[in-house]
N, C-alpha and C positions, 0 to 999 in steps of 0.2 A: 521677219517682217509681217503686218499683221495684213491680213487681203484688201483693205482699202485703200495702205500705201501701194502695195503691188499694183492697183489700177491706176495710180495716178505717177508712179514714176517707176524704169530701169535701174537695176542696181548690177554695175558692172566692174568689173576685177579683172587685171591683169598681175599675174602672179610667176616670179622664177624661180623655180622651185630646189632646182638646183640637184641637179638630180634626186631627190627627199635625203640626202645628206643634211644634218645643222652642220650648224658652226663650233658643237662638241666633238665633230667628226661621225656622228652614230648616224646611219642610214635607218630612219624609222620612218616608211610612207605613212603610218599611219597619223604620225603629228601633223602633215598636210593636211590630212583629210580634216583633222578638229580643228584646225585655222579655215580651213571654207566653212565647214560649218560656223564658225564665229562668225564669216562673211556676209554668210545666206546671200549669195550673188544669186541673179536673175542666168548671168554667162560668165564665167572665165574664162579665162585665155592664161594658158601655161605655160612654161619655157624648160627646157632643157630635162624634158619628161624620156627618163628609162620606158618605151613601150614594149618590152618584149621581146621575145628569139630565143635562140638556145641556149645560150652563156649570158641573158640580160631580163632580171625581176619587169613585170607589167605594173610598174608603179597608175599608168592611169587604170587597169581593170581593179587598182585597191581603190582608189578614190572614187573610181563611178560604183563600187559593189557601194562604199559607206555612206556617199553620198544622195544616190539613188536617182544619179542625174544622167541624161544622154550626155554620149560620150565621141567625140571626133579626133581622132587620132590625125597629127599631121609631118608623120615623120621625115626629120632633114638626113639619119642616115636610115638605110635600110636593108639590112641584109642577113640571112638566113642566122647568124650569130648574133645580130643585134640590133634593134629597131628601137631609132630617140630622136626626140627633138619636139614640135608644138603640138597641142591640145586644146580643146574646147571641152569645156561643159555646161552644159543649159539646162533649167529645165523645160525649156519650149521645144517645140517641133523644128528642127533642120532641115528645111526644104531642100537646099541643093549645096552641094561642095564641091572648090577648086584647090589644087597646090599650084602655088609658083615656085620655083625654083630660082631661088636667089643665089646659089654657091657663086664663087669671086676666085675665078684662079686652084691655085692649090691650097687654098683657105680651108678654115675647117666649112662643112656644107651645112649652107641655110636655105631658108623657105618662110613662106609664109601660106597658113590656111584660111582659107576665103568662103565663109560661108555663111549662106541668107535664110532667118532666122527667122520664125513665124513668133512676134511678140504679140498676145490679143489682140491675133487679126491684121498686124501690121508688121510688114515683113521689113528686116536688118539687113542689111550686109555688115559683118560682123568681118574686120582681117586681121588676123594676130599672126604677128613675128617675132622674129629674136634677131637682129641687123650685127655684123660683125663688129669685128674691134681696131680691124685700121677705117683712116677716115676716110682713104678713096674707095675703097671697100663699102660702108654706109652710103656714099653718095651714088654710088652706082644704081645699091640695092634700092635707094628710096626712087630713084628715078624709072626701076623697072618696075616697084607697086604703083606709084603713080601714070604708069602709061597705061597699068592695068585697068585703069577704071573707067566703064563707058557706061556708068547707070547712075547718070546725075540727077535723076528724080528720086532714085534710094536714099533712105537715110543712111548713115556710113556711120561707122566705128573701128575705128586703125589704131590698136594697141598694141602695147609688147614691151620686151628690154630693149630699149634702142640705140643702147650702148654708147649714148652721147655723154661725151663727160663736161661737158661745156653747156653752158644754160643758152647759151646761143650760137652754139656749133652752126657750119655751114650745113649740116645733114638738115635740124630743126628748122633752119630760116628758107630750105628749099621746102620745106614740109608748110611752112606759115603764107605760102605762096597757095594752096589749096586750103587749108583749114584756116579759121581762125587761131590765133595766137592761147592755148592751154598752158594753165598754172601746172609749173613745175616745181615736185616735191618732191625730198629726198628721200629714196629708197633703199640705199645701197652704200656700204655695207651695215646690218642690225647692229653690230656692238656700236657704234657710231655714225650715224647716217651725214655724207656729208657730198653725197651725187644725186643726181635726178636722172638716173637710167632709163626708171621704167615711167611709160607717158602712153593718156589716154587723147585722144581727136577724135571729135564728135565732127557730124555734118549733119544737118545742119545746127551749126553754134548754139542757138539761142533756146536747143533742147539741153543746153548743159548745165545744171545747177549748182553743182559742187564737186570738189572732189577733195580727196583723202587717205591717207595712211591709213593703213589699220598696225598700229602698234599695239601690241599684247603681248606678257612676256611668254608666251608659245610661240609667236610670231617673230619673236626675237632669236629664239633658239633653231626653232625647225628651218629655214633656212637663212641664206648669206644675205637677201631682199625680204621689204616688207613688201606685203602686195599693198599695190592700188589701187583705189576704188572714187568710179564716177558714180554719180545719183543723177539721170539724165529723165528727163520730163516725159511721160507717156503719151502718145497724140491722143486728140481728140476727137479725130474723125479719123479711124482705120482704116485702111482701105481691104477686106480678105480677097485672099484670091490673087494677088501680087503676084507673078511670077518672069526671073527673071533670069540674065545667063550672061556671064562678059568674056568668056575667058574661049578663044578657039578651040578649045578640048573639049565644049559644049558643057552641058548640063551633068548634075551625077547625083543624081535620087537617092537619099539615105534610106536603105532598107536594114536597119539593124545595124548600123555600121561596126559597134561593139556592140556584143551580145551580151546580157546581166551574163554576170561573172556570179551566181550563187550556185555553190555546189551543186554539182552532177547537171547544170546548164552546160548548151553545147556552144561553141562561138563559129561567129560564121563573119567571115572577111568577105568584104561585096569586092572586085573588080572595080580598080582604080582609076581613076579618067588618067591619061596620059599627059604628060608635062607639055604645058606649051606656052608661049609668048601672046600676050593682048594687047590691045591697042585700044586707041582713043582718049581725047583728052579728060581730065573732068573737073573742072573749075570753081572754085569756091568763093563768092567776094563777101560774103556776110561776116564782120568781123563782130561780134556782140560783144557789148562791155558787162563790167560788173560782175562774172563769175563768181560768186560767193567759192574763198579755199579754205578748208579746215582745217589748220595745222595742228600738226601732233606731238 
């Protein structure tokens, strides 16, 4: 993208990468990485990212060495053998980061990473998730991201797989009760796309331009979704200096959170804010029309 559009608009991607398996079967992190590249997103938001451990490849330290983006790891398991689950990459500044912890019972464990995003001067709250696959399961999870939110002057951006397979599941129409109503486009699966899993929510609406598939056939192959990608309007009065906090495990200052991954580089893991429960409501009535969707 060339630096004029970067001033005038976000380019944002929600992407499940699937653990960098395609749909050949061949585990190659590397064809991810050349699908962001084709992206050139502003942030991504990842899903079902190998991060690491003793028995488990750092698919996101391949993608942040090739891509050369910060990197937020936001894992749903975590343990000495194997660390997986969401991701961010930007290449702006990451003010502060939260997890919630969404797991549901004896369900496989999910979460969502929460974190507020210095875009030229004007700070994000950026929350990417991966929502389960039964339905009371989804309604749970969306009702504890939504209690999470107590910073109703932040712009907000809530993507991910959201594992709805109905265009107007009760998960979505709980979700349209805070957001405005967002074009749903199918992602899932690439040899024939015929779901709309993965969905982006802007707040406030009327920063939302367009949005879109990215179909390519790399994009087709490298994994089971195409990512999705918003064009969302850049403000015009920034505010720097924003700083904000929702979550009762307080604040968590990214100092390096992934370290460049280039040979003979050391990595250093910061101390993790501790899981906790937020509260407050956060209300959305702007429903803006007209969306321009680009189908593919």
């Amino acid at each position: 993208m060339r630096p004029r559009e970067r001033e005038r608009e976000l380019r944002i991607a929600t992407y499940n990468v699937h653990g960098a398996v395609g749909i050949d079967g061949q585990f190659v992190p590397e064809r991810i990485g050349e699908v962001l590249y084709e992206i050139d997103a502003d942030i991504f938001a990842l899903q079902e990212v190998p991060l690491g451990g003793a028995n488990s490849p750092d698919v996101l330290a391949t993608l942040q060495r090739m891509t050369g983006l910060n990197a937020v790891a936001g894992p749903t398991l975590d343990t000495h053998q194997r660390r997986y689950g969401n991701a961010v990459l930007t290449r702006y500044p990451v003010r502060e980061v939260r997890s919630l912890d969404l797991s549901f019972g004896s369900r496989e464990p999910r979460g969502a990473l929460d974190a507020d995003i210095d875009c030229n001067g004007e700070l994000w709250r950026v929350v990417a998730t991966h929502l389960g696959l039964a339905s009371s399961e989804r309604r749970a999870q969306v009702e504890q991201v939504l209690q999470c939110f107590d910073t109703p002057t932040l712009p907000v951006i809530l993507l991910g797989d959201l594992n709805e397979w109905f265009v107007y599941g009760r998960t979505l129409r709980r979700l349209v009760t805070h957001f405005h109503r967002a074009p749903a486009l199918r992602t899932f699966p690439t040899r024939y796309p015929v779901f709309s899993l993965d969905r982006i929510w802007v707040h406030p609406g009327e920063r939302l331009m367009r949005v879109e598939v990215h179909r390519t056939p790399l994009a087709k192959v490298a994994s089971d979704h195409y990512p999705l990608i918003a064009h969302i309007r850049a403000s015009d009065d920034p505010r720097p200096g924003s700083r904000w906090a929702s979550c009762e495990a307080g604040p968590f200052e990214r100092q390096d959170i992934l370290a460049r991954t280039a040979k003979g580089s050391s990595k250093t893991k910061p101390e993790e804010p501790p899981r906790g429960q937020c509260g407050g409501p956060f209300r959305f009535c702007d429903r803006p029309r007209g969306v321009p969707v680009v189908r593919t």
